[in-house]
N, C-alpha and C positions, 0 to 999 in steps of 0.2 A: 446185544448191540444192534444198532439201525442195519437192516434189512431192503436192500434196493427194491422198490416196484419195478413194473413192467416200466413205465417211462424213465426212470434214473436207468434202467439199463439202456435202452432206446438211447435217451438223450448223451450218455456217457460215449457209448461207441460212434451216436454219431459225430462227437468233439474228436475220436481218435481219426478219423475219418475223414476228415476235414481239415486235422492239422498234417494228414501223412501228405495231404494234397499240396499244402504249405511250405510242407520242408520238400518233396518233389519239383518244385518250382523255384524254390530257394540252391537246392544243389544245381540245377540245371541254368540257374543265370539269369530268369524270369524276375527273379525277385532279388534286389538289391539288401544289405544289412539294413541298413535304415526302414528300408521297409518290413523285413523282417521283423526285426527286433519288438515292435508292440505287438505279432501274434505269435511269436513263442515264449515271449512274457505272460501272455494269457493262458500259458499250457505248461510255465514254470519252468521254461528252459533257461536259463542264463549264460553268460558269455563269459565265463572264468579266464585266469590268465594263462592257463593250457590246456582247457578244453572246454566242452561245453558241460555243466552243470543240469542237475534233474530237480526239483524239489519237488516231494511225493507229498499229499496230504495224508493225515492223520486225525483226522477228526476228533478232537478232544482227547487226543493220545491212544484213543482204543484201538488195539489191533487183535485179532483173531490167531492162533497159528496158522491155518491156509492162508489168512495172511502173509504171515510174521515167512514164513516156508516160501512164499512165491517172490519175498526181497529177498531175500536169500540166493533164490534159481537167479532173478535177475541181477544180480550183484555177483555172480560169477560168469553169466552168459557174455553181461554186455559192460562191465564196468571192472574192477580190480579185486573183486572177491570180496570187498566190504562196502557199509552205507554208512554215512553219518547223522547220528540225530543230534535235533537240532533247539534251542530253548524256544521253540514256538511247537513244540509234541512234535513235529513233522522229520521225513529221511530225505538227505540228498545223496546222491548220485555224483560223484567228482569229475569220472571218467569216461562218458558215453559219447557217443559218435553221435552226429547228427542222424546219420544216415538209420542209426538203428532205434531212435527215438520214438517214432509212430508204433515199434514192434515192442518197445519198450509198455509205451501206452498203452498198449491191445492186452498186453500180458497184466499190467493193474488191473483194465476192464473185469477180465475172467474172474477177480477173489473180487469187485465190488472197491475197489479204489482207483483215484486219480489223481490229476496235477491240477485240476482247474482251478482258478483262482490264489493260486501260493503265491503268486506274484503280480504285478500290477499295481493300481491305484484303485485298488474295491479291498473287501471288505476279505480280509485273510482269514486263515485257518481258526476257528473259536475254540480257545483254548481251555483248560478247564484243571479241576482237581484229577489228581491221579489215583485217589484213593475213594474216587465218587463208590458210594453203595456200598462201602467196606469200612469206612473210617466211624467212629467211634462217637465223634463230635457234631456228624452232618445232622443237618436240618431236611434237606430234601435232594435229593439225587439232580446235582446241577447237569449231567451228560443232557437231560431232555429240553432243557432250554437251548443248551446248545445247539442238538439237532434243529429244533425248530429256527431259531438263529440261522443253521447254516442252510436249509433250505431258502429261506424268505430272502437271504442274500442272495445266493447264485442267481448271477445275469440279472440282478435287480434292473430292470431299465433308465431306473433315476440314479442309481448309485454303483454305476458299472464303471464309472472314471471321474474318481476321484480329484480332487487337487492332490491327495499322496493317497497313500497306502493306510489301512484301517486295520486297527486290532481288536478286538474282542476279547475278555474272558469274564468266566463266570465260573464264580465258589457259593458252595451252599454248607457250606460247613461254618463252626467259631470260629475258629484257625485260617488265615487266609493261605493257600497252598500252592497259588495259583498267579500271585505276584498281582491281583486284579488295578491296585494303585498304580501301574506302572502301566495301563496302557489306553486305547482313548477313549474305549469305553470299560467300566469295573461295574461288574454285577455281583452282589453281595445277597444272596439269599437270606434274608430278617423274618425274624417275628414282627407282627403286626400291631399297631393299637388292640384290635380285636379277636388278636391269638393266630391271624390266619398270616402266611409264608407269602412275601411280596418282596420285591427288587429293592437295598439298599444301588443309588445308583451314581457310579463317580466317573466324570468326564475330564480328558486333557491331559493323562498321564500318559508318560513318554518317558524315553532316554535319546541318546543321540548326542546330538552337537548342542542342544538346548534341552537337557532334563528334567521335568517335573512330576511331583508326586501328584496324581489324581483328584480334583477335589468335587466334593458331592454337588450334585447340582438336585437331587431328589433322594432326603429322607426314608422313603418308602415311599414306593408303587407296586400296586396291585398286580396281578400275574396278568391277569386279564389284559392288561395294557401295555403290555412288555414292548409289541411289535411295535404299536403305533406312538411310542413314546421315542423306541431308538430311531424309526424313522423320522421323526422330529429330528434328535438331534443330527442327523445326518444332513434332512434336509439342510438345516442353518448354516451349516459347516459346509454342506458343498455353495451355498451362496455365496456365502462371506468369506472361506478361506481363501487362502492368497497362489494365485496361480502363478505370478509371475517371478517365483522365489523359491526355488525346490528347497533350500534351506530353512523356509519360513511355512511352507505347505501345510504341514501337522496343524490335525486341531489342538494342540497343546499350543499353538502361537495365536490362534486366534483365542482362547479361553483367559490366555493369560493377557490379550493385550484391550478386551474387552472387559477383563473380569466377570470373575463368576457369574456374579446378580446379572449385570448387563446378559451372558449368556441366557444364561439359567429363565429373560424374560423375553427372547428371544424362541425359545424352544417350547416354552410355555404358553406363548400365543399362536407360535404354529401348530402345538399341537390341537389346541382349543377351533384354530379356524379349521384345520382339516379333517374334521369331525375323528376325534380321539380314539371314539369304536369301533370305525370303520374297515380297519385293518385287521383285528385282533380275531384271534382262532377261535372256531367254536370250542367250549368243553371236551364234545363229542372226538374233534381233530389231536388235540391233547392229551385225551386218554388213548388216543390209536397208538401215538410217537411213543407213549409214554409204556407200553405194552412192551415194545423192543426192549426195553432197557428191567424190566422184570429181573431181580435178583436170583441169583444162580442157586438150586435146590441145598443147601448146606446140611446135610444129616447132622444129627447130634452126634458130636466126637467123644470118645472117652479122654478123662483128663490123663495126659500122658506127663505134668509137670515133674512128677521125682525125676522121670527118665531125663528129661530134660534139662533139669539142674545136674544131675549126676554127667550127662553129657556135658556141661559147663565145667563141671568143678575139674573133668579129667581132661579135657580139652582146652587150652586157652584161646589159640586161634577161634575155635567154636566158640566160645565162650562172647569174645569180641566181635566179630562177626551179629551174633544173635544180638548181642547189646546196641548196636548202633541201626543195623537193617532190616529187625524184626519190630512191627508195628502191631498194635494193638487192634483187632476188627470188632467189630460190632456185636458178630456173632461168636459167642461164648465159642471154644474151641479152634478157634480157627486165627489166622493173622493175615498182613500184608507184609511179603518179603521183598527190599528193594533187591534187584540185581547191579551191582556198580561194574559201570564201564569205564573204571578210572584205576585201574590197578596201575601201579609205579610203572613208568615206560612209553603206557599207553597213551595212543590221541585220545584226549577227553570226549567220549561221545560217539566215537568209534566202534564198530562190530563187526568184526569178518561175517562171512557166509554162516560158515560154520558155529561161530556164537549164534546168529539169528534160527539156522536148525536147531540149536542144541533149546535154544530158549522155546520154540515152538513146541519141542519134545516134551521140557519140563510143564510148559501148561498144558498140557492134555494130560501128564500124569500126575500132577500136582494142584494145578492150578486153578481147574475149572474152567477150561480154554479162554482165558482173557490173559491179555496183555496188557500193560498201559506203558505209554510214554512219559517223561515229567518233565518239566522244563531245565532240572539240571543237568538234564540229557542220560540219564539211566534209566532203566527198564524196570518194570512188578509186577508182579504176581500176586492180584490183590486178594485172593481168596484162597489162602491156604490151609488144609489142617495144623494143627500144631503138632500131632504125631508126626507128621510127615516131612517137618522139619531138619532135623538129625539128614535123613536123608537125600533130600534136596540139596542139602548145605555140602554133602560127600560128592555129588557129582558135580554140583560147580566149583568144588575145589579143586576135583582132580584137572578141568578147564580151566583153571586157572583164576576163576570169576568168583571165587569166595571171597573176597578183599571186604573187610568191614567197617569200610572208609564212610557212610552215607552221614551226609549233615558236616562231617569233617574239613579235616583242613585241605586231607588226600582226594577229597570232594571237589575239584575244582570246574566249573564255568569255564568254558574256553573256545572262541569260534575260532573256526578254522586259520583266520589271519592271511599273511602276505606269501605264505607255503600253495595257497589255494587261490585267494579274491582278488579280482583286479582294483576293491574298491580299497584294500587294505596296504598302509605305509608301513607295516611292521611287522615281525614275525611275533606270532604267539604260541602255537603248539611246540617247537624248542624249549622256551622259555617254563613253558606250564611242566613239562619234564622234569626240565632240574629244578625245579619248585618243589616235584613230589617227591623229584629222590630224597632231597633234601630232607623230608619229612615223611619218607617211605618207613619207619619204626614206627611198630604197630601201639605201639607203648607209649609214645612220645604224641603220638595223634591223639591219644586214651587223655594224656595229663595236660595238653591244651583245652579240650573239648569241644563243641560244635563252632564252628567258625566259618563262615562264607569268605571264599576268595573266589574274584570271577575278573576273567581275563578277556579285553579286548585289542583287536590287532587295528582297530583304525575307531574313531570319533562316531562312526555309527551304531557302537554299542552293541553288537551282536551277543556279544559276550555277556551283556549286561554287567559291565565295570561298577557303572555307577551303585547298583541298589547290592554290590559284595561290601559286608563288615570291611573288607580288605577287595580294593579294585585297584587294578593292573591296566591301562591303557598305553597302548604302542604308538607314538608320534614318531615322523620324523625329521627334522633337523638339520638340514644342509646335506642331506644327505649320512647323517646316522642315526641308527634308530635306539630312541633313549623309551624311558618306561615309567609314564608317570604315576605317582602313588594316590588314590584315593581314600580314606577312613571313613567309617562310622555309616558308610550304607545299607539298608536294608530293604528288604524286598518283602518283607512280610507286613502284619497289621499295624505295625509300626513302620511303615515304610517312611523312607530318609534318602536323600543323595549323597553321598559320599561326599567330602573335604577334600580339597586337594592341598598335600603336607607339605610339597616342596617341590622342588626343583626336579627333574626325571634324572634315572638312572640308567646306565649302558645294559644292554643284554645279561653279559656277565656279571653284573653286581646285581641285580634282583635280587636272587636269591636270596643272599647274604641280609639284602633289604628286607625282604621278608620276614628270615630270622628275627632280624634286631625288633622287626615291631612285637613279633611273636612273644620274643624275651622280656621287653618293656609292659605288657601287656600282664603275660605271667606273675610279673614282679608286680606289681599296680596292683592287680586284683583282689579285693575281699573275697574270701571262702564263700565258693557259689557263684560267683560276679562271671557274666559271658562276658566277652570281647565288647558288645554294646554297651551295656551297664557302667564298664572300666572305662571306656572310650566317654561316654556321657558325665561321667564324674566328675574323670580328671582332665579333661579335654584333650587339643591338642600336644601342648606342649612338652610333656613328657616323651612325648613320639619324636617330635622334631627335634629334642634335644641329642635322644637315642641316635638318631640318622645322622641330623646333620652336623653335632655339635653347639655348644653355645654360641650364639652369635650376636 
C-alpha cells in the first residue's frame, strides 16, 4: 500500500496543526459556528444531532493493521469503543468531543491517515474494488489510479470548492465491484483497440434526491490521459454547474440537463484548448506509485480441498459461511474472505474496538497484513491461504463474526439514519434489525439467494436505497415516519434505479413488507432467476398486488 514521503508527513501534521488552532479559537469564542463550520468541514468534522462526527479517510478501502489497531485505540480513547464504516470505504467517529479532535488527528498522523477532504465541495475519498490485486477477473490493479487520483486532487487550486461534493471510483476488473455507474465520475479499466488497458469513462451518476445511472461520455481513453481528461471534466462542471441550488449542484444536473453529447462537447474542447498532455505523469512517476502497491509474496500452497470439503460436509454453519464469503483469488491456493459486520442484532457497518483488534490480529496471521473496506460496509482479507481457512473461520466464530450472510438478504446497506444525522427524517438502524431478525435463518437466506436490500434514513441516499434489488427509504409525513419501497435496483454493471411500488409503510410494517415481496419473488421465479431477472420479467405488478392488493 501507498507509503507517505517526507512531504505527505510534513504536509499532513501540518493540517493537524493548523486545525487544533481552529478548534482553540472556536472553543474560546473567537470563532463563531458559521464561521467554523467551512474549516472543520475541511478536516471532516460534522455537526450530528448529539455530537460532533469524525469521518476518517480510507483511501480505496485499504487499511494496514497498525492501521486497523490505532482506530481501534482511538475508538476507545475518544469515542464509545466503536467506528462506523461507511459505503464510500471510509470510518466515522459518532462520538468525539471537539476539544479532543486535533489529538484525534495527531494520532491518524502517526499510522499515515487522515480526514482531509471527506468532506466539502472537492473531490472525496476515491473509491475502488475491494478485491483489487486478488480477484480473478481484474484487468489491472485499479488501487494505482486511485492513488494518483488522490494525490492530483488534494487542495487542487481549481477544484478545491466545488458547486457540491465529487465522487470518484475506479474498477479495473469485468465485474463492476465498485458501483462506478453511480457516481460523477466511473472509471472502467478496458482493453483497448490495440490490446493496451485505458479508461472506459462514465460521467453524472448519482443518487440522492435526483438519481442517475452514469452515462459514458469516453469509450476509451488512454492511461496517459487519465489526469488531464478528469481535469476537463471537472473544469466544465465547476463552470457551468449551478451554485445557486444545493439541490441542483451535482454534476449529474448539469449532464442531464445538457445532455450527454452537449457535455461530452464541452469537455472535449476544453480538453483539446488546454493542451490535453500537459498535465499527465510521466511513465517514470507511474511506475514509482505503482511500485507501492507490488502484490504481496504468496508461496505456493499445498491443495488442502479434501480437508476442506470434509470440513464442509461435517460442519454446516462452515459449510454456509465458506459458500457465501469465500472468493475465489487469482492465485491458485489462496482466496478473499469477506468478514460480515451484519450479524442479526447488529448496526450495519458497525465494529467495536475490539472487532477492529481482532481483525488487525487476523491479517498479520492470515491475511498478509491488508485490510480492505467495501462499500457494503464489511471488512476482507484479500489474500488468504485456503489451508488456513478452517481456521480463520474458528476464531471468528467464536467472536461472533462468522455469519455467512455476504451478497445476502442478512447483507443489508444501512446508514446510520435519524438515531445519528441531523440531516436524516427517519430512523433506519431499528428498522434494518427487524429486517434481519426476520430473516436471521441461515437456511432461509441459503433458499432466497443473493439479494441487495439497502436502506436509507433520509432522500440523500447514504444508504444507497436506490441501486438495492430491494430499497428502503425513511420520509417523513406530518410528522410520522413511513418507509418507502423501491424494486429492481442495482448497483452493479447493470446498474438501475429502483421503482417506486407504492405507497410507504409504518416502521412496524416493513418487515412484513419485506416478506411479502421476498414471498412474491420466490414464487415468480424460474429455477436460477435472481430477484432481478424475476423483477425484469414479470414486472411490477405481481408485487404491488402481493402488497397492496387489487385495486
Amino acid at each position: 500500500m501507498y507509503r507517505y514521503d517526507e512531504f505527505d508527513h510534513a504536509f499532513v501534521n501540518e493540517r493537524v496543526s493548523e486545525f487544533r488552532a481552529q478548534v482553540g479559537r472556536r472553543l474560546a469564542g473567537a470563532l463563531s459556528e458559521e464561521e467554523f463550520r467551512p474549516l472543520r468541514l475541511r478536516n471532516g468534522v460534522y455537526l450530528q444531532l448529539h455530537a460532533y462526527m469524525l469521518r476518517i479517510a480510507i483511501p480505496y478501502g485499504q487499511l494496514s493493521p497498525r492501521q486497523l489497531r490505532q482506530l481501534a485505540m482511538i475508538g476507545r480513547k475518544w469515542d464509545r469503543g466503536y467506528g462506523h464504516f461507511t459505503t464510500r470505504q471510509n470510518l466515522q467517529f459518532n462520538w468525539v468531543k471537539l476539544v479532543d479532535i486535533p489529538d484525534v488527528l495527531a494520532a491518524l498522523a502517526e499510522v499515515e491517515m487522515h480526514c482531509i477532504q471527506t468532506s466539502g465541495n472537492c473531490v472525496r475519498n476515491v473509491t475502488s474494488d475491494p478485491y483489487a490485486a486478488a480477484a480473478v477477473d481484474e484487468l489491472e490493479d485499479p488501487r494505482v489510479w486511485c492513488e494518483i487520483l488522490r494525490q492530483w486532487s488534494t487542495l487542487h487550486p481549481e477544484f478545491n470548492w466545488l458547486p457540491r461534493k465529487f465522487k470518484i471510483a475506479v474498477s479495473g476488473a469485468a465485474e463492476d465491484r465498485a458501483a462506478t455507474a453511480f457516481h460523477d465520475i466511473g472509471l472502467r479499466i478496458v482493453r483497448g483497440p490495440n490490446g493496451e488497458n485505458g479508461f472506459r469513462v462514465l460521467v453524472g451518476g448519482g443518487m440522492g434526491r435526483t438519481p442517475y445511472v452514469g452515462q459514458v461520455i469516453r469509450e476509451f481513453l488512454p492511461k496517459e490521459h487519465l489526469l488531464s481528461y478528469v481535469e476537463s471534466i471537472l473544469r466544465v462542471y465547476n463552470l457551468l454547474g449551478r451554485r445557486d441550488n444545493l439541490f441542483k449542484a451535482r454534476i449529474k444536473i448539469l449532464v442531464n440537463t445538457l445532455g450527454i453529447d452537449k457535455f461530452r462537447e464541452a469537455v472535449e474542447a476544453d480538453w483539446e484548448a488546454t493542451n490535453k498532455a500537459g498535465i499527465d505523469l510521466p511513465e517514470d512517476e507511474v511506475r514509482r506509485i505503482a511500485s507501492y502497491f507490488a502484490p504481496p509474496d504468496l508461496p505456493e500452497q499445498p491443495s488442502r480441498d479434501e480437508a476442506l470439503a470434509a470440513r464442509r460436509e461435517a460442519d454446516p454453519r462452515f459449510a454456509g459461511w465458506y459458500r457465501n464469503n469465500v472468493l475465489p483469488h487469482r492465485v491458485p491456493g489462496y482466496a478473499s474472505v469477506v468478514i460480515s459486520l451484519k450479524e442479526p442484532g447488529r448496526t450495519p457497518g458497525d465494529a467495536s474496538s475490539d472487532t477492529m483488534d481482532l481483525v488487525a490480529d487476523l491479517a498479520e496471521r492470515f491475511g498478509h497484513d491488508e485490510i480492505r473496506v467495501n462499500y457494503t460496509q464489511n471488512l476482507v482479507l484479500p489474500h488468504v491461504a485456503r489451508a488456513d481457512i478452517p481456521a480463520l473461520y474458528d476464531v471468528l466464530a467464536e467472536a461472533g463474526l462468522g455469519v455467512g450472510n455476504n451478497e445476502l438478504l442478512g447483507d443489508m446497506i444501512c446508514c446510520p439514519g435519524l438515531d445519528y444525522c441531523n440531516l436524516a427524517n427517519a430512523r433506519s438502524i431499528p428498522i434494518a434489525k427487524e429486517i434481519a431478525k426476520k430473516f436471521e435463518d441461515p437456511a432461509r437466506q441459503t433458499e432466497i439467494g443473493k439479494l441487495r436490500v439497502n436502506m436509507s434514513g433520509c432522500i440523500n441516499a447514504c444508504g444507497h436505497h436506490h441501486a438495492g434489488n430491494i430499497g428502503i427509504l425513511g420520509v417523513d409525513k406530518k410528522g410520522t415516519e413511513l418507509y418507502q419501497i423501491t424494486l429492481g435496483g442495482s448497483p452493479k454493471d447493470d446498474a438501475a434505479v429502483g421503482t417506486i411500488i407504492g405507497p410507504g409503510f409504518r416502521a412496524e410494517k416493513v418487515p412484513d413488507a419485506i416478506g411479502t415481496i421476498v414471498d412474491t419473488y420466490v414464487e415468480r421465479r424460474h429455477e436460477g432467476e435472481s430477484f432481478l431477472e424475476t423483477w425484469r420479467r414479470v414486472g411490477a405488478a405481481p408485487f404491488k398486488e402481493a402488497l397492496y392488493g387489487a385495486r
